[in-house]
C-alpha atoms as a printed R data frame, in Angstrom:
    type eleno elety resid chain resno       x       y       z
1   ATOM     1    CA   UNK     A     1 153.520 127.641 210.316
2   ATOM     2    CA   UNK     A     2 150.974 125.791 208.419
3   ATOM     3    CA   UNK     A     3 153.607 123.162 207.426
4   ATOM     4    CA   UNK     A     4 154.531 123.035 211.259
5   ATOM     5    CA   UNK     A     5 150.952 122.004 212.231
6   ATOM     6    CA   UNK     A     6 150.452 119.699 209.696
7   ATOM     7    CA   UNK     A     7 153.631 117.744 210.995
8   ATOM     8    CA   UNK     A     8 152.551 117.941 214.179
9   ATOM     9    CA   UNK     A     9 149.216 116.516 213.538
10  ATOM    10    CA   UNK     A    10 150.355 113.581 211.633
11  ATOM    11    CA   UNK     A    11 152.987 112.821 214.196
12  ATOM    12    CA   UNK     A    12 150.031 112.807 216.830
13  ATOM    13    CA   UNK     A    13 147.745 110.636 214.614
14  ATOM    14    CA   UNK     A    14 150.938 108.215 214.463
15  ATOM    15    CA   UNK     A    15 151.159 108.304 218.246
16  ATOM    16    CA   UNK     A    16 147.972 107.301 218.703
17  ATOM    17    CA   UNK     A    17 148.316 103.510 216.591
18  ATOM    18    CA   UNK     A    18 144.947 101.987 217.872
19  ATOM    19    CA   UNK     A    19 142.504 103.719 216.018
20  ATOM    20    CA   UNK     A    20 141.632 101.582 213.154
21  ATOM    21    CA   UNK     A    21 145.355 100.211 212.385
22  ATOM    22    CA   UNK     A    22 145.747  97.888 209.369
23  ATOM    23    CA   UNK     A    23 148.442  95.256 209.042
24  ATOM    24    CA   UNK     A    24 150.353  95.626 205.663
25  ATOM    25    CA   UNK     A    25 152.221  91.782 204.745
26  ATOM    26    CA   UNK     A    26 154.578  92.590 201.517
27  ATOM    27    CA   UNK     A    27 153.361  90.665 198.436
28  ATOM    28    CA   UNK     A    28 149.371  91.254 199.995
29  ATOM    29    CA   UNK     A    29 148.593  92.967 197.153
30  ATOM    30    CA   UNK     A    30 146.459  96.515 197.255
31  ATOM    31    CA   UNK     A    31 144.985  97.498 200.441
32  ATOM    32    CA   UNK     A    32 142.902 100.827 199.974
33  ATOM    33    CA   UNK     A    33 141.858 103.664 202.359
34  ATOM    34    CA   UNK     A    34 139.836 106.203 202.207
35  ATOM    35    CA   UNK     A    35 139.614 109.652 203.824
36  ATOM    36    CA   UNK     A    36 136.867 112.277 204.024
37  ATOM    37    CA   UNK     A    37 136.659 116.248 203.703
38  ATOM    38    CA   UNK     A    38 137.899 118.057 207.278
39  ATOM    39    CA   UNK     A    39 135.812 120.775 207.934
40  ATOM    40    CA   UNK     A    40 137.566 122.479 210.472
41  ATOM    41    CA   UNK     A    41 140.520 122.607 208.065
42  ATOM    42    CA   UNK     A    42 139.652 122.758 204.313
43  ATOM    43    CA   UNK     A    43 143.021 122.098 203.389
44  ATOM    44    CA   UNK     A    44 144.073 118.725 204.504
45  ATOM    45    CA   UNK     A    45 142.274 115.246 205.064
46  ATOM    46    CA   UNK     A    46 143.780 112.696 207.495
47  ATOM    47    CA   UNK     A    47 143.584 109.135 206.248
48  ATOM    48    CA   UNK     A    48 140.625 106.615 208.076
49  ATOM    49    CA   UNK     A    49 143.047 103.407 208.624
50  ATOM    50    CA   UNK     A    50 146.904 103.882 209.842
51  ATOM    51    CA   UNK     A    51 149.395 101.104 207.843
52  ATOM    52    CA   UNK     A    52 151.724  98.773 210.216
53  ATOM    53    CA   UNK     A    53 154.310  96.703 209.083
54  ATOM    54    CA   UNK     A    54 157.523  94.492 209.599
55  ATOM    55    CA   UNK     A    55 160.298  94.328 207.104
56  ATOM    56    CA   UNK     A    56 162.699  91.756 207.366
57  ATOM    57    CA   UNK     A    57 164.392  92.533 203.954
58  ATOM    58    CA   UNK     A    58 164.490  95.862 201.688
59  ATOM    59    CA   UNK     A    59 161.319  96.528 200.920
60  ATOM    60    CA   UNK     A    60 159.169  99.376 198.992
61  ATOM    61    CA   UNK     A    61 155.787 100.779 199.837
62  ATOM    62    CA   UNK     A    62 154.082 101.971 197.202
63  ATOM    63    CA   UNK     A    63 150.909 104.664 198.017
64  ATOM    64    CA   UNK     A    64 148.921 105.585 194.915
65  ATOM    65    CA   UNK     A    65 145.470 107.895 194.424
66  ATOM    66    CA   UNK     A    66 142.681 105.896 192.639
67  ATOM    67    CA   UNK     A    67 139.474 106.197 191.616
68  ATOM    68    CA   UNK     A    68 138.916 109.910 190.744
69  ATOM    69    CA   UNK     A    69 142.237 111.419 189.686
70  ATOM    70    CA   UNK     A    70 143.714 114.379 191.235
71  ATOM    71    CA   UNK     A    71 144.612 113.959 195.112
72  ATOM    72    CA   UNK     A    72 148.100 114.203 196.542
73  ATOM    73    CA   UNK     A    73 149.051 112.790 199.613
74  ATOM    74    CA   UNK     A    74 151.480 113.161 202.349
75  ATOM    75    CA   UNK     A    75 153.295 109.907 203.824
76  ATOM    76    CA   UNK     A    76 153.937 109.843 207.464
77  ATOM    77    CA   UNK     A    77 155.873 107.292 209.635
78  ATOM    78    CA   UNK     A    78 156.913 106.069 212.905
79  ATOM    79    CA   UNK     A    79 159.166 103.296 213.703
80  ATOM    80    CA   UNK     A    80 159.070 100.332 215.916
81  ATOM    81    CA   UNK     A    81 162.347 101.400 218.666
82  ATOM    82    CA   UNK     A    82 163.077  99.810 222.362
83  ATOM    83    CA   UNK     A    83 159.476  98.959 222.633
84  ATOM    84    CA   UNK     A    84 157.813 101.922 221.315
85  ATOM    85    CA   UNK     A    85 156.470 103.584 218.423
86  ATOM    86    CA   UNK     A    86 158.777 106.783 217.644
87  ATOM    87    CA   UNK     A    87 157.000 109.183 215.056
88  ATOM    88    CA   UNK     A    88 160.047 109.620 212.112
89  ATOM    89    CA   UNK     A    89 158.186 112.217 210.405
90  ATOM    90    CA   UNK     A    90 157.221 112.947 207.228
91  ATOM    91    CA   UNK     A    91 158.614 110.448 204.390
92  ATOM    92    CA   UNK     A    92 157.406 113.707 201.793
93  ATOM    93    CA   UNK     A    93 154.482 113.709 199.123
94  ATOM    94    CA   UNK     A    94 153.019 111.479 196.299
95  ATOM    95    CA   UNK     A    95 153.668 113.165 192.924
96  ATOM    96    CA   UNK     A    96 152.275 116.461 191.612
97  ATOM    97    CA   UNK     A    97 149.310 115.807 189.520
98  ATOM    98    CA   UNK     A    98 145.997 117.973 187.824
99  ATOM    99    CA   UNK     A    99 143.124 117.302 189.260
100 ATOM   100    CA   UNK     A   100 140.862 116.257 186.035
101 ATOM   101    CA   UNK     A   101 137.928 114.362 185.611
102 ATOM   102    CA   UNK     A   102 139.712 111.090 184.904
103 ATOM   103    CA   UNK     A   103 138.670 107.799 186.742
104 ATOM   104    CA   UNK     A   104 140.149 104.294 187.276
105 ATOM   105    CA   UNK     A   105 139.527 101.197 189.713
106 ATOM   106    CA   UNK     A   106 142.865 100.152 188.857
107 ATOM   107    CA   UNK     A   107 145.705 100.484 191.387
108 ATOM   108    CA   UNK     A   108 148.639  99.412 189.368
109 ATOM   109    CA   UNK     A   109 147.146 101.544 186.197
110 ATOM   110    CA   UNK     A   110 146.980 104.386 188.549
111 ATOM   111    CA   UNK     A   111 150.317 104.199 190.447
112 ATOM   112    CA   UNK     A   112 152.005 103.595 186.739
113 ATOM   113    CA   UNK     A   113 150.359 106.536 185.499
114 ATOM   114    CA   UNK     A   114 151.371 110.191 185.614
115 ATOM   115    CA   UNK     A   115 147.704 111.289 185.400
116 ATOM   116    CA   UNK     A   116 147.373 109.941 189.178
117 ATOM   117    CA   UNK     A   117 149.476 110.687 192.001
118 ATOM   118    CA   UNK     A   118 151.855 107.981 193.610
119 ATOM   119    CA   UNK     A   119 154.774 107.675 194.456
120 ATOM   120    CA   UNK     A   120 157.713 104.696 196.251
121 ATOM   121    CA   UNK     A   121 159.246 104.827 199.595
122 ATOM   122    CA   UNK     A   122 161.644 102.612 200.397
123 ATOM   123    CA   UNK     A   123 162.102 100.687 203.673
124 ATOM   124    CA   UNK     A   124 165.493  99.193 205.608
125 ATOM   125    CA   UNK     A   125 165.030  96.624 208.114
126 ATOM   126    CA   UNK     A   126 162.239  97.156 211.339
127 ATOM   127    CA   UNK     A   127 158.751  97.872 212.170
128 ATOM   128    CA   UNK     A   128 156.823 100.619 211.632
129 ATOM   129    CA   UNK     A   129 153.568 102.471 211.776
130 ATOM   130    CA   UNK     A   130 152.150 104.545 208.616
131 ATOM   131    CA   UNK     A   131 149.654 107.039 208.323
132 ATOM   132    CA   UNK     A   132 149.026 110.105 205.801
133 ATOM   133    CA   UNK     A   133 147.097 112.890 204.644
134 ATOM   134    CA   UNK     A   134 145.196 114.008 201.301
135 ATOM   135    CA   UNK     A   135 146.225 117.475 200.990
136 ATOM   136    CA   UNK     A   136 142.839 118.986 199.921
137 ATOM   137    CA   UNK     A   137 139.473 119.092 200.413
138 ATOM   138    CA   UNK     A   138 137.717 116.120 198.456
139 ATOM   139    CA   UNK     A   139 136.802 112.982 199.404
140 ATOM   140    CA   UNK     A   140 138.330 109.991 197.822
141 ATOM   141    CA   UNK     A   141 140.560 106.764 198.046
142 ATOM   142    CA   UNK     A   142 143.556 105.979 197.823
143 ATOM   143    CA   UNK     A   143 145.588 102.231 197.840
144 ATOM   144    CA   UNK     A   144 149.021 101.512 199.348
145 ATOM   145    CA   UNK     A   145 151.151  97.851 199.068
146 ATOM   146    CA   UNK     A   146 154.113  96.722 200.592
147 ATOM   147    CA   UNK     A   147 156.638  94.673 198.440
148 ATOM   148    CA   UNK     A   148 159.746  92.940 199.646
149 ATOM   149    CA   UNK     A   149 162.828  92.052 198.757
150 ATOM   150    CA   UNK     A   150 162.942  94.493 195.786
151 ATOM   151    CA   UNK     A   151 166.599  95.878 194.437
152 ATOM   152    CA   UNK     A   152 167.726  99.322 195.036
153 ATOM   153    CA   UNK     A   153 168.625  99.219 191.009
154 ATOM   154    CA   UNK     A   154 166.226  97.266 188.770
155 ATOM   155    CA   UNK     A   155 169.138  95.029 187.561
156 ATOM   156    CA   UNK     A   156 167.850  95.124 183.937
157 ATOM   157    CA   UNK     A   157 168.280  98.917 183.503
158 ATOM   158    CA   UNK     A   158 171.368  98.551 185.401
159 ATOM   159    CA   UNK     A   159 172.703  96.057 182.524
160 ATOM   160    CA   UNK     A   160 171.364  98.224 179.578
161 ATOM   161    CA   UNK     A   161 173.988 101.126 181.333
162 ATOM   162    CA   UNK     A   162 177.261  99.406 181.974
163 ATOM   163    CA   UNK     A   163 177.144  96.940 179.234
164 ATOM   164    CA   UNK     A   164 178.378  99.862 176.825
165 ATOM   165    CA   UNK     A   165 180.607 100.884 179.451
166 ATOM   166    CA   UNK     A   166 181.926  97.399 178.938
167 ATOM   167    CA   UNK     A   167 182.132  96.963 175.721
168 ATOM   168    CA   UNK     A   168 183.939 100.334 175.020
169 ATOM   169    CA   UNK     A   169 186.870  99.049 177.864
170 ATOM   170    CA   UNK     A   170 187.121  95.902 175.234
171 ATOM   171    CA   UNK     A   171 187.040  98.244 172.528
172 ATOM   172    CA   UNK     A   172 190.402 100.547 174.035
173 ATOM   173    CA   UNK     A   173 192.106  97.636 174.967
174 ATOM   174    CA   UNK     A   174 191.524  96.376 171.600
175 ATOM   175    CA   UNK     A   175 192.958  99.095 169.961
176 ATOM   176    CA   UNK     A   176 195.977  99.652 172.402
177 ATOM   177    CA   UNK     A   177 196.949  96.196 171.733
178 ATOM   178    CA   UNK     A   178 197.276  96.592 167.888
């Protein structure tokens, strides 16, 4: 039930896109946000600034806690169809992390890290609308860039696995033909 609400809420923040709305352009760099303890619900915190973008290309967005460590967030979106915003729902969480007493300023530090929560979603073609949620009850930051024209599979690490498969096809056909 509490999940259900939670969804519901976000989907209603999304819905209404006014309210301090920030345009994301991929490349832009870091843009942070910040969100503040709810006291009618200790459990959650709803994000100050909603994120809106176009995508014209694949593209990843990449949310990440900064500052001190220990918040997790939940990614919400709506998408850009016939006209109108239509809330998609949740995209899922930022990584599971400890809250400690660690602290950093730096956004790619922190999104590289596993001592701070962050995580990647990745985007098709369209427009859409962001917003999120710090699931607890502390105040805090958080940053979130858009990057474009990014590979589904980082073609380095994709070289490093089939170049042995590869070279072992050379290898059998080598030895078949002696």
């Amino acid at each position: 039930m509490k999940r259900i609400l939670i969804t519901l809420f976000a989907v209603f923040s999304l819905a209404n896109v006014s309210a301090a709305q920030v345009e994301l352009t991929s490349g832009g760099g870091w843009t942070d946000f910040e969100f503040a303890p709810n006291y009618d619900n200790n459990d959650i915190s709803e994000w100050a600034s909603t994120f809106s973008f176009k995508v014209t290309e694949a593209s990843t967005l990449t949310v990440t806690d900064f500052g001190l460590a220990g918040d997790v967030f939940e990614v919400f979106s709506a998408e850009f169809v016939s006209g109108a915003f239509t809330p998609v729902g949740s995209l899922g969480l930022t990584s599971a992390v400890a809250a400690s007493t660690l602290h950093t300023f730096d956004r790619d530090a922190a999104a590289a890290s596993a001592s701070w929560s962050s995580r990647v979603f990745h985007f098709g073609i369209g427009s859409y609308v962001i917003s999120g949620l710090a699931l607890d009850n502390r105040e805090g930051s958080g940053a979130i860039r858009l990057d474009s024209g990014v590979s589904e599979v980082p073609i380095p690490a994709a070289i490093f696995l089939f170049a042995p498969a590869l070279l072992s096809f050379f290898g059998l056909r080598r030895k078949s033909s002696v």
